[in-house]
N, C-alpha and C positions, 0 to 999 in steps of 0.2 A: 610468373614474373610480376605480374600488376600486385599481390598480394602482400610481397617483400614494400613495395613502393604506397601502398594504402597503407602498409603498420608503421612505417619510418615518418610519413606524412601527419597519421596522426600520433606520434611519439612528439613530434616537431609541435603541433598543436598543443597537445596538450603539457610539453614543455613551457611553453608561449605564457597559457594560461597561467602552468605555475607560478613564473615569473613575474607579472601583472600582478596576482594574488600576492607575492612574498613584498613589490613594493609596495603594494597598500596598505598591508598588514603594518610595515617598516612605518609608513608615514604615518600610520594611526597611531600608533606607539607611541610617535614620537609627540605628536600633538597633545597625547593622556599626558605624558609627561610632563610638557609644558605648562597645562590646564593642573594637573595637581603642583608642582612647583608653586605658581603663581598663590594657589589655594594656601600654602602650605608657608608662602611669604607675609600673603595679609593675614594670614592669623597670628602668626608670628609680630606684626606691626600692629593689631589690635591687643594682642597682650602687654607689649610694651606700654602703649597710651593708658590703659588699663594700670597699669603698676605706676604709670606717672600721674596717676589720677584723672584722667583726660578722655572720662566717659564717653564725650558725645563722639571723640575722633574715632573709642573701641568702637564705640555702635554703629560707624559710618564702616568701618572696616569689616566687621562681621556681616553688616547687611551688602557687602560688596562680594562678599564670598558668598554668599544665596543667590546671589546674581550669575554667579558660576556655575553652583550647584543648589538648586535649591533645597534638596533632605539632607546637607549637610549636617551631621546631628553637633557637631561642637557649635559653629555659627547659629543654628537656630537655638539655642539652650540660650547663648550667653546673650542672642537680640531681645532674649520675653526677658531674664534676668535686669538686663542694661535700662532696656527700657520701665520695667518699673524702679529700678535703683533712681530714675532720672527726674522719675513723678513724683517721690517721695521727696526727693530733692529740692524738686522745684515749688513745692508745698511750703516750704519752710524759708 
């Protein structure tokens, strides 16, 4: 009789478990999502500044997404790019 009632017991356990696991899982998700959205906005507002000539806002925006992520490889290309475009610039 105890046998029936230790397999139900740990059934119920490790149900439990699952459940714990599947909203973690859920909330992680949801977070990556939000963290690449955000990523995937200021790049999108650094190209724009960018195409309106508006270097220094790009390079504030890409260095904002390094802040997120920092091996981003788009944002770190166009912060070495930006920032010597701004040298040259300011040379003149």
């Amino acid at each position: 009789i105890t046998s029936p009632i230790r397999k139900t017991t740990g059934i119920l356990s490790n149900m439990k478990e699952y459940e714990e696991k599947a909203e973690k899982a859920s909330q992680s998700s949801k977070a990556e999502k939000e963290k690449t959205d955000k990523i995937n906005n200021l790049i999108k507002g650094a190209e724009k500044h960018e195409e309106d000539g508006k270097l220094s806002e790009a390079l504030a925006g890409y260095r904002k997404v390094l802040e997120i992520q920092p091996d981003h490889p788009k944002a770190s290309k166009r912060v070495k790019e930006l920032e010597v475009e701004l040298k040259q610039t300011s040379l003149f």
